[in-house]
C-alpha positions in Angstrom: -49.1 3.1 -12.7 -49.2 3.2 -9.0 -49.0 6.5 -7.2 -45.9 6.4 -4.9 -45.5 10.1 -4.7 -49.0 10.4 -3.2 -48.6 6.7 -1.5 -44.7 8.8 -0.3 -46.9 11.7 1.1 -49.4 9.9 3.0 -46.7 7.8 4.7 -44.9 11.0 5.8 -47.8 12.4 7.4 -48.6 8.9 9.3 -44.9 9.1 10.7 -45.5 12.8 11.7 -48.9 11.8 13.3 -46.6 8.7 15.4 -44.3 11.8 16.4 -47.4 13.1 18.2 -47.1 16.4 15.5 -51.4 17.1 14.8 -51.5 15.7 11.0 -55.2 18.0 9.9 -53.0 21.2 11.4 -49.5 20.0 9.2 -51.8 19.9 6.3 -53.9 23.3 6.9 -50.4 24.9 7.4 -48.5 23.5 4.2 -51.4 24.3 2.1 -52.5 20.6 1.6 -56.4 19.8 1.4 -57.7 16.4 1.8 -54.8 14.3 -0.1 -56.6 11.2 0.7 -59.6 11.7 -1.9 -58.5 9.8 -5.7 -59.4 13.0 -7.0 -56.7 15.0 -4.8 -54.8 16.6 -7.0 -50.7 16.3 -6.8 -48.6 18.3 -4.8 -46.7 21.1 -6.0 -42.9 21.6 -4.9 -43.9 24.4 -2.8 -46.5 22.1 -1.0 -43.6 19.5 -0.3 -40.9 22.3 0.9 -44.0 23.5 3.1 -44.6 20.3 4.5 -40.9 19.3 4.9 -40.1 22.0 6.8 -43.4 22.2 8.9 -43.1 18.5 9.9 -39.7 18.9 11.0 -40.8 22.2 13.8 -43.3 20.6 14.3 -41.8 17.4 15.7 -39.1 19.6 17.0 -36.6 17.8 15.1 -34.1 18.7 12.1 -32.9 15.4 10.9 -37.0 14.3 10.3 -36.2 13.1 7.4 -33.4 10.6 8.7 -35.3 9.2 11.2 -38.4 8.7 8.8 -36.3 7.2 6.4 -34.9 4.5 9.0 -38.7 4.1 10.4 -40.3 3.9 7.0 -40.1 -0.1 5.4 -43.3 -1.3 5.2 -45.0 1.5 3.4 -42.6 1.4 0.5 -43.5 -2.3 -0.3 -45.1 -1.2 -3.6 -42.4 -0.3 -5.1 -40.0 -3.2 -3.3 -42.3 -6.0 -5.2 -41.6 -4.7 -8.2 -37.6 -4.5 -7.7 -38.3 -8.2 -6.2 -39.5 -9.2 -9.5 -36.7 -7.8 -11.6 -33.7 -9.1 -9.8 -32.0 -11.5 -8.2 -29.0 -10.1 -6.1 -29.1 -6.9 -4.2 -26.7 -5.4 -7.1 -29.5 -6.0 -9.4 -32.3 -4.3 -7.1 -30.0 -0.9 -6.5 -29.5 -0.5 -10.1 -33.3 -1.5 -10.5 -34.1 1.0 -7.4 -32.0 4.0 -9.2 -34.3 3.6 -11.8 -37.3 4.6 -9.7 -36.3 7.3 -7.4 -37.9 9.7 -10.3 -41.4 8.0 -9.2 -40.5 9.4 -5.6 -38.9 12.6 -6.7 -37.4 14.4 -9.7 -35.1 16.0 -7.5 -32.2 12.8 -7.5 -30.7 10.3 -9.8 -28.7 7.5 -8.7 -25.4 6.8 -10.1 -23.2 3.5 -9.3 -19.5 3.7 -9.3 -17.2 0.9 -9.0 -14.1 0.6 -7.4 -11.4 -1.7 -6.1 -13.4 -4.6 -4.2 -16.2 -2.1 -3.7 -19.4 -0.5 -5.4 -20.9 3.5 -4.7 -24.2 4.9 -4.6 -23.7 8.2 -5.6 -26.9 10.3 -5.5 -27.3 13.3 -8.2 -28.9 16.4 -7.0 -30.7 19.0 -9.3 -28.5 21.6 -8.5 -31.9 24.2 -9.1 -34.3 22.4 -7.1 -32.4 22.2 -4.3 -31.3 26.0 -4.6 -35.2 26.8 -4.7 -36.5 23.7 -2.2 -33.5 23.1 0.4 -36.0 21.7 3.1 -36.9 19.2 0.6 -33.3 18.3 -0.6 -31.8 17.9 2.5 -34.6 16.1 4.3 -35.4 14.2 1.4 -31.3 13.2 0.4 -31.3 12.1 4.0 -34.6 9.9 3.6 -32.7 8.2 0.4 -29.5 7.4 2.0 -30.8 5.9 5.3 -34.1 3.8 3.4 -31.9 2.2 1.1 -30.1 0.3 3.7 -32.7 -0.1 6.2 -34.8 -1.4 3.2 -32.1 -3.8 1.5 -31.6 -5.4 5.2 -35.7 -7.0 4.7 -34.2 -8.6 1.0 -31.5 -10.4 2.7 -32.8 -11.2 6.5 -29.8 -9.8 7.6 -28.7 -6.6 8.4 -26.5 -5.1 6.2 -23.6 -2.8 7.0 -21.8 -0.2 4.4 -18.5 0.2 4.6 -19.4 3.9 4.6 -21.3 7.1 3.7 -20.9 10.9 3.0 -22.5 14.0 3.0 -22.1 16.9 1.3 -22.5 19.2 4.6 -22.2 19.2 8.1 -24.2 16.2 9.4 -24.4 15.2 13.2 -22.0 12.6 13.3 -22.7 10.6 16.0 -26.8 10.0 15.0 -25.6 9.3 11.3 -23.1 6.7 12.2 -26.3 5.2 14.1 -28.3 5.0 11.7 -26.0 3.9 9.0 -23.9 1.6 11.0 -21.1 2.7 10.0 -18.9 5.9 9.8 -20.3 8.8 8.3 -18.3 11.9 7.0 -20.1 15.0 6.5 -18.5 18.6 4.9 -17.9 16.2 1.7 -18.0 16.4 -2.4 -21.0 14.3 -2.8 -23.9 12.2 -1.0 -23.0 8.3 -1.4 -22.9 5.2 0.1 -20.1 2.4 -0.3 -20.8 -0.9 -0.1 -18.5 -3.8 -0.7 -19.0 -5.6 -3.8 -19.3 -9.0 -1.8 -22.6 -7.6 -0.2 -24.3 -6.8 -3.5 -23.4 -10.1 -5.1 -26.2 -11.5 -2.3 -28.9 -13.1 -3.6 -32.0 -11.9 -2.8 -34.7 -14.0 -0.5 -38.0 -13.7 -2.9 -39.6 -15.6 0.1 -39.0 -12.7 2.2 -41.6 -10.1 0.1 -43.9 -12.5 1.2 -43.5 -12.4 4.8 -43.1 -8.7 4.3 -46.6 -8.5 2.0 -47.9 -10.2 4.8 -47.0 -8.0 8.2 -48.1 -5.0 5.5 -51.6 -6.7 5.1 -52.0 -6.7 9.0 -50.4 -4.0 10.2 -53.5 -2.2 10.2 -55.5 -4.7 11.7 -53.3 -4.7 14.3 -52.8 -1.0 15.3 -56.9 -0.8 15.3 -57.2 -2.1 18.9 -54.5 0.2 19.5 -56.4 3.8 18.9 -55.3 6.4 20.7 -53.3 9.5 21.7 -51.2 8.4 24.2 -47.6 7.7 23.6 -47.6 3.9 24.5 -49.3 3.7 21.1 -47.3 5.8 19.1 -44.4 3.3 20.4 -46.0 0.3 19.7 -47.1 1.3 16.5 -43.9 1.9 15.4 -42.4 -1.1 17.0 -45.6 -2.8 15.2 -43.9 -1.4 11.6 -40.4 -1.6 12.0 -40.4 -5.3 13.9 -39.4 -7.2 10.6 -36.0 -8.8 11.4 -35.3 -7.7 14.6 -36.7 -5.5 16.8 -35.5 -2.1 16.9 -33.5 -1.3 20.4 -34.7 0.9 23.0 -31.8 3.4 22.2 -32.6 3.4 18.4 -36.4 3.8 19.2 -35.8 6.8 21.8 -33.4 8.7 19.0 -35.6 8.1 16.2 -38.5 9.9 18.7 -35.5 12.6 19.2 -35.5 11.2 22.7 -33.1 10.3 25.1 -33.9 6.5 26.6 -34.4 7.9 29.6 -37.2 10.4 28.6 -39.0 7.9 26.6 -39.4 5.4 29.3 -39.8 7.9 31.5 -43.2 9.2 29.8 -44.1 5.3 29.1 -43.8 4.5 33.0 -46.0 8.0 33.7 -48.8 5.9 31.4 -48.0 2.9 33.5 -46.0 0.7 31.1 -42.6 -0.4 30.3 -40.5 -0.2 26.7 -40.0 -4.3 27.0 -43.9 -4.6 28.1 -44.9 -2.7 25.1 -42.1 -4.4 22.9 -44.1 -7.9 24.0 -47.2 -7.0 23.4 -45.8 -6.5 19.4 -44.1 -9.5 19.4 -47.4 -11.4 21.0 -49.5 -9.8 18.2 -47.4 -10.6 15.5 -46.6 -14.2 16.3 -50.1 -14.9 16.4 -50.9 -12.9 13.1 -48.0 -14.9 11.0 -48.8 -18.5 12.5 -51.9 -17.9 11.5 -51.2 -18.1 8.4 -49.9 -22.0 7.2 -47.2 -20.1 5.4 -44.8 -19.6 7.8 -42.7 -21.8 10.2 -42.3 -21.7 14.1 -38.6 -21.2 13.7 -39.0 -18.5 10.7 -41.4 -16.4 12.8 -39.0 -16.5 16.1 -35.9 -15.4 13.9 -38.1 -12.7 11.9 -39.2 -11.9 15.6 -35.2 -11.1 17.0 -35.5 -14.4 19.2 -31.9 -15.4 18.7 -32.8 -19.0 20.1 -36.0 -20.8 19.2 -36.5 -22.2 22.5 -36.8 -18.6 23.8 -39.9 -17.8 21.6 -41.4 -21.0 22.6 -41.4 -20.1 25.8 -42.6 -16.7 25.5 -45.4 -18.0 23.3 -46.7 -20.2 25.7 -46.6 -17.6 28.4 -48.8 -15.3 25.9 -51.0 -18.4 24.9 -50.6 -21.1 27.1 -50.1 -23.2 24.1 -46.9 -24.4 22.0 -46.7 -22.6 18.5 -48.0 -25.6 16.8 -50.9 -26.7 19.5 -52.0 -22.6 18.7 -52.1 -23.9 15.0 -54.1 -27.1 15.7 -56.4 -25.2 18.0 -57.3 -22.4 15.2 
């Protein structure tokens, strides 16, 4: 059995690296030797409340575990193809998905509730973990609520909007209904998400894990020419990871850096770039990398790629290439 927990870890402490937080000084400070090695031993709970809680001062930022749960798709893909391969509406992968939280944590169950034209994700706390680790229940209940649907949004090519959510204490409002697209309540009786039933009767695109698989495959072929410190990179590696469907807005980018717009392309335009340069340069690298592959069409890669009209890719793929999509294909 794949690790997720470890495979969960590591992906926390590449999205703290991207928040320009010093990754060997998180680890030296939660108590966390080289997790990396096979032979790395698991994490304790007092390891994860450590980090938790370390990642979040360091990154200056409370809701951490929000915004890595809206930034983090493409590491959780393990786990995704198998609740592919076990369903075939998005009804079928939440109930399949419930059943693997424990590989993530033994903090939460999942519980479905149905109702009147609507179905509930109720998640189930361990009322004495979270008494003992409540860095790592509330940053972790928050990473739950917002992955799931930011994650079920890649299983439909669409994005998918609940009808609402709730949290079982005082949330900021305004960044929660942002991230949830919809309206949040916080100060409630439980942590759920409704949905209606209409979207989990949706069948699930199986051709989608494969473009998915294959961004995964080359995302870090990608970021390698991109090495670096400076915070054009962080954005374009996160634009580079979170580009599947439609690129994420300059707004949602700046508040999931706990940003405002105006800081971020303030300190991109001090490094002498622009949000919508650097947004191009990710489009530009990963039109190339799927039409590379005979797998996908010209028209699949420009919706995948936000283009709302296909003539608008071809033109900007000519002005990266000088070539039409399918004159790039002949050529390779």
């Amino acid at each position: 059995m794949e690790d997720f927990r470890k495979k969960f870890i590591l992906a926390l402490l590449a999205y703290a690296a991207q928040r320009d937080v010093p990754v060997a000084e998180l680890c030296e400070r939660s108590g966390i030797k080289d997790i990396t090695k096979d032979i790395a031993p698991p994490l304790t709970n007092a390891q994860v409340e450590k980090l938790w809680n370390n990642a979040a001062h360091a990154a200056k930022d409370p809701l951490f575990g929000l915004h890595f749960g809206e930034a983090m798709q493409l590491a959780a893909l393990g786990m995704v193809g198998q609740i592919i391969q076990t369903s075939n509406t998005i009804g079928e992968a939440v109930t399949h998905a419930g059943g693997l939280i424990h590989l993530l944590t033994d903090m939460f169950t999942l519980r479905l509730e149905h109702g009147k034209g609507n179905v509930t994700l109720v998640l189930i706390e361990d009322s004495a973990s979270a008494k003992t680790y409540p860095a790592t229940f509330r940053h972790m209940a928050d990473f739950l609520m917002v992955f799931t649907v930011h994650e079920l949004d890649g299983l439909l090519l669409q994005k998918l909007q609940p009808l609402r959510a709730r949290f079982a204490r005082e949330i900021n409002v305004a960044e929660y209904n942002r991230t949830f697209r919809c309206q949040v309540h916080g100060n409630s009786d439980e942590y759920s998400i409704t949905f209606d039933n209409k979207a989990l009767d949706l069948p699930i695109l199986s051709a989608n894990y494969d473009l998915h698989h294959h961004l995964l495959q080359k995302v870090e072929q990608l970021r390698r020419g991109q090495e670096g410190s400076v915070f054009r990179t962080r954005i374009y590696n996160y634009l580079l990871t979170n580009s599947f469907l439609n690129s994420p807005s300059l707004d949602d980018v700046a508040a999931n850096f706990n940003m405002s717009s105006r800081s971020l392309q303030r300190r991109l335009k001090d490094e002498g770039s622009t949000y919508l340069e650097v947004l191009d340069d990710v489009r530009k690298a990963l039109a190339l990398s799927y039409l590379q592959s005979a797998s996908f069409q010209a028209k699949d890669v420009a919706f995948i790629l936000g283009y709302k009209e296909q003539r608008a890719f071809f033109r900007a793929f000519k002005r990266w290439t000088g070539k039409t999509p399918s004159g790039y294909r002949e050529s390779l």
